[in-house]
Every structure is written in C-alpha cells, then in structure tokens.
C-alpha positions, 0 to 999 in steps of 0.5 A: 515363560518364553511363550508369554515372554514372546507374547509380550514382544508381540504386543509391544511390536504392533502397539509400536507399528500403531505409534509408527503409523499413527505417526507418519500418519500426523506427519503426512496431515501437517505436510498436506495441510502445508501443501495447501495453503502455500497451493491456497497462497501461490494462487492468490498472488498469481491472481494478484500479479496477473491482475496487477502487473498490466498496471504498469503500463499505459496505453498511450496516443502519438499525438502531433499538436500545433500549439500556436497562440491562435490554437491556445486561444492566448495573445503574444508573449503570454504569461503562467495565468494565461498558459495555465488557462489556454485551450489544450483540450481543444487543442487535442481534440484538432490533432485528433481531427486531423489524424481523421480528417474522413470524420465530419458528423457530430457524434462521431466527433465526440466518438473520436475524441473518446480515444484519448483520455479526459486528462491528455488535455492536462498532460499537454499542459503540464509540459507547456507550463514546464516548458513555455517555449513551445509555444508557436511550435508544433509538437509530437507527444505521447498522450495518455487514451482512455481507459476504455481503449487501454483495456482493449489494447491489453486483451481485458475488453473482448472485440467480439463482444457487442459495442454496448457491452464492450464500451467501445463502438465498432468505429471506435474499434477501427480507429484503435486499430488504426493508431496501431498499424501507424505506430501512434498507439502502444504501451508505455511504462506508465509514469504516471501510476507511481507520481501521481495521487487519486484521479477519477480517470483510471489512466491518471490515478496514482499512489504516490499519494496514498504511498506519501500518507502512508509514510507520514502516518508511520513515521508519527507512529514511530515516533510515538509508539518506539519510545512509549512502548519500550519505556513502559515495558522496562518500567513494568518489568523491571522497576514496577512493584508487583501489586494490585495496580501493576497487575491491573495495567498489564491485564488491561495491556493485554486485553487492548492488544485484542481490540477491534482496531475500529474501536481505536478509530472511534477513538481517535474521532471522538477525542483527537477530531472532535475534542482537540480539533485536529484536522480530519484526513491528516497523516498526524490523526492517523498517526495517534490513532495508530499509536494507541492501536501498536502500544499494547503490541509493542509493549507486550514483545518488549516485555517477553523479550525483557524476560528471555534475558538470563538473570545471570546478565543481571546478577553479574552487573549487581555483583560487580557493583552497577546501580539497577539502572545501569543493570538496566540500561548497559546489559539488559537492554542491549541484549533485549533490543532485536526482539524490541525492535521485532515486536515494533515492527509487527505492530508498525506493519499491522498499522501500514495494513489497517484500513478501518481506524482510517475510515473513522478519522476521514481519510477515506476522502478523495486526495488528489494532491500529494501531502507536504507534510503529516498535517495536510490532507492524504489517504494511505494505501490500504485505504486507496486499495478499498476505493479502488476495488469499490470503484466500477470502471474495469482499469480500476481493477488491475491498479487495485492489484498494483496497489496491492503489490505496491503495499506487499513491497512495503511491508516486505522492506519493512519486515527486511530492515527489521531482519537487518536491525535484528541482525545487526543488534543481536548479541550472543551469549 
C-alpha cells in the first residue's frame, strides 16, 4: 500500500515538474515575444527620429542685400503691385556676386546662384511686403540654401563622393565651406516646416497645410460621427425591439467595421463628388467619408460600454419611478460615457491615419495654400507623408520622418485628451 501510495506521489510530482515547466516555458515565449517587438518598435522610431529630427532645422545663407529702387527694378514711392512684382531674385543673385566677386563666367554664375534656394527670392519679398520701409536700404538677411547644400552641411551628402553623384560640384563645395569660415552659413530653427504648406522646393515644404486639413477634416468627423453613432448605439441597445430588422442592422454594423477603408473612398466619390457636386480635395468631403468610415467603430464601443452598465443602475431608477428615458439618459448614459468617448477617439484616430479614402476624394492634390475653412482646398498629413516619401530629392526624406513625428504627436494628444475625458467622466460604483 505505502509502495503504490508512493508510486502515486511520484507520478503527480513529475507530471507537476511538466506543468511547471511547461509553464515558465509559456511565460519566457510571451516575455520574448514582448522583448521583440518593443526591439522591433524602439528601432523603427529610432530610424524615425534620426531621420526626422534633422528637419527641424535649415541650412540658411547671410545674405547682405541692397534693395534700392534701381536693384528692385521699381520707381519712386511704389505701391504693394509694384513691391509685390519687383526683382528680388536678381536682387539675390548680385549679393551672391558680390560675396564672390572672383566669378565671372557664365556657368559658374549659374553654379553660385545654386546655393541659395529657388525661394530666397520669395522670402526677401515677403519681408519687403511686411515692411515696405526697407526699400532704399541695404540689409543683411538669412536666406534659406538649396536643398542640395543643406544635405551637405548636415552630413547626408558625402564630399568624397564624385561631384555627379553628390549633386554639388567641387566649387560648389568650396564656396559652401567658405560661407562657413565667415559665419554666413548655419543651421537655423527652420520656421518654415511648421508655417508653411506644400513646396516643390524641399527648404520651403511645410505641414502647417496638411496639419489645417487635418484638423477641418476631424472636427467635420466629430461633428457628425459623435452624435450619430452614440445616438444609434442607445437606440439599438435600449429602446430597438429585438427582431428581424434590428438583428439585420447590427450584422450589417458590424460587418461595415470590417470594411477596406478604400471602399468608403469610392463611396464618398461616386455619391458626395459625383452625385452632390461637392468640391474635391475639400476638409468637408474628407469629413463625410471619415464619418461613415468611424460609425460602425463608434457605434460598436458605445453599445459594449451600454452593456457593462449593472442592471442593477436600471432597475434602481425603474423602482424609484423614472420613465425608461430617464433611466436612459440620468443613470445609464453617464456611467456609459468614458467608454463612449473611448470608442470615439480610436475611430477619430484611425480617421487622422488613413490615407487611401483621401486618395479617392483628391486630396492628394498638391496644396500650396493653408485652408480658411473645411470647403477650400487642403490635403491631410497622412496623405502629405505618402507625397513626400514618393518624392525623389534626398531633403524630402528627412521631412517625411518629420511629418510622420508631427502625426505621432497628434494622435498621442488625441489618445491623452481621451485619457483625460475618461478620467474626468468616469464614475465608481
């Protein structure tokens, strides 16, 4: 009897020895596979921020620039048409001249002028046309470089490279490093990444645009989703007779949150675009289409967070005499809300994430102009991301990373202020 007895114990010790490690054996899986992916992660946002922190800041030129009427190519006492119409570009190209005064031939004229950006020009006269007085005077500005020269000056361009590989030629080169030792080149805050709307010039593309659209777009998602989808959850879960048409809808609730987001795109274009006639690449379009894209999302959280109510809540405010829609709106709903407003926020971030439905409405139009209002054109900042990232030029690499770290920060205070929203409805019971 003791032998079998022990034989027994024996058994049970080694099975639990199995269990035992089969157990930490599961646990060290899921601790690797954790490791893993924030490995995975921490790599891919280093690879971000390396890339995109660069971005903000610009290589800019010191440029003394005499802007009398004679250089401006403009009369006595002129007016905006005129100072908005002058010679700033020729009047770049002679400050450049002048800081080298040994060039002479034509081609290394043209070489020289490549230094500064295409859009110095454009700055000078945004200041001019800010400040009129400074016509007759002879100035020193900072003056945004080439694209070409900004990669070199941050370490992106290799000098040992040949001059058509590098994109810079060896004089161009020595003129850079020149600059340099006379304190006329540096690295600025670039200003101009986060006023500024899409350039074909990499030293003047900004999002501020993108950020604009963005923000119209989701507030007509809000707008419209918030209070549709909260509506039509409450109604479903608790007023809707359970029978064949409810049990239709929510099958087809819940299939619509499984559909390819490009599907809502065509969508919005066949009925908003082409049946309504509402302007393309509009915040307002992109809003609608974001709104039936976020409903069934919405919809689905505000039910399951209807559902983890007690009914105790409900039959208390039944036995004290409230009506069913006060049951509703003074008990059930205030202690539904945080996960309400939970579920509103997950689908307003996955709107501020999509790019395809945008694609199909035109908002992948190239925007110069920040939008004043949610019908004026704009693109939004997934959208600016994939034209960057399609876009050949080497700056256009480290502003897409910036654009995506400008995105992160938003859907990160997006996800905080629904923390906070939470935080502050939530109710104990």
């Amino acid at each position: 009897m003791n032998k079998k007895t022990g034989t027994t114990l024996d058994k049970v010790q080694v099975g639990l020895k199995k269990r035992y490690a089969a157990e930490r054996r599961f646990q060290w899986y899921g601790k690797t596979a954790i490791a893993i992916g924030l490995a995975f992660l921490l790599i891919l946002f280093g690879n971000v921020l390396s890339n995109g922190l660069s971005a903000f800041f610009q290589t800019r030129i010191l440029l003394d620039v005499n802007l009398s009427a004679e250089k401006l190519g403009i009369g006595e006492n002129p007016d905006r048409k005129a100072l908005s119409k002058a010679d700033y570009n020729g009047v770049v190209k002679a400050s450049l001249r002048e800081l080298f005064p040994e060039v002479k031939k034509r081609r290394a004229k043209r070489d020289l002028y490549k230094i500064a950006s295409n859009g110095a020009a454009y700055q000078l006269r945004q200041q001019v046309m800010a400040n009129p007085e400074l016509v007759g005077q002879t100035i020193s500005v900072w003056l945004s470089a080439s694209d070409d020269v900004d990669m070199l000056t941050k370490g992106y361009t290799n000098r040992e490279q040949i001059a058509a590989v590098r994109r810079l030629s060896d004089q161009q080169v020595i003129w850079v490093d020149q600059l340099i030792d006379k304190d006329r080149l540096e690295r600025q805050i670039n200003h101009d990444f986060f006023d500024n709307g899409d350039s074909r010039e990499p030293e003047l593309a900004g999002v501020w645009g993108a950020v604009m659209g963005s923000f119209y777009m989701l507030m007509v998602t809000l707008v419209l989703s918030f209070p549709i989808g909260i509506a039509t959850a409450i109604y479903l879960e608790e007023f809707a007779p359970k029978n064949r048409l409810t049990d239709i809808i929510e099958v087809n609730i819940n299939n619509l949150a499984a559909v390819p987001s490009i599907v809502f795109g065509l969508l919005g274009l066949a009925v908003f675009i082409n049946f309504f006639g509402l302007p393309r690449s509009a915040p307002l379009v992109g809003g609608l289409v974001m709104t039936l894209m976020t409903l069934p999302t919405i919809i689905i959280a505000a039910r399951a967070s209807l559902q983890a109510v007690p009914p105790s809540i409900r039959e208390a405010a039944i036995g004290v005499g409230a009506s069913h829609l006060q049951m509703v709106w003074h008990h059930v709903l205030p202690l539904a809300l945080p996960g309400m407003l939970t579920g509103t926020i997950i689908g307003m971030s996955r709107a501020l994430g999509e790019t395809a439905p945008l694609l199909m409405i035109g908002m992948v139009a190239f925007v110069v102009d920040i939008p004043q209002g949610i019908t004026e054109p704009a693109t939004a900042l997934p959208v600016q991301i994939y034209l960057w990232a399609d876009s050949p030029e080497r700056a256009f690499v480290e502003r897409t990373s910036a654009a995506i770290l400008v995105l992160l920060a938003f859907l990160i205070s997006m996800n905080t202020f629904a923390v906070v929203l939470r935080r502050y409805f939530e109710r104990r019971w």
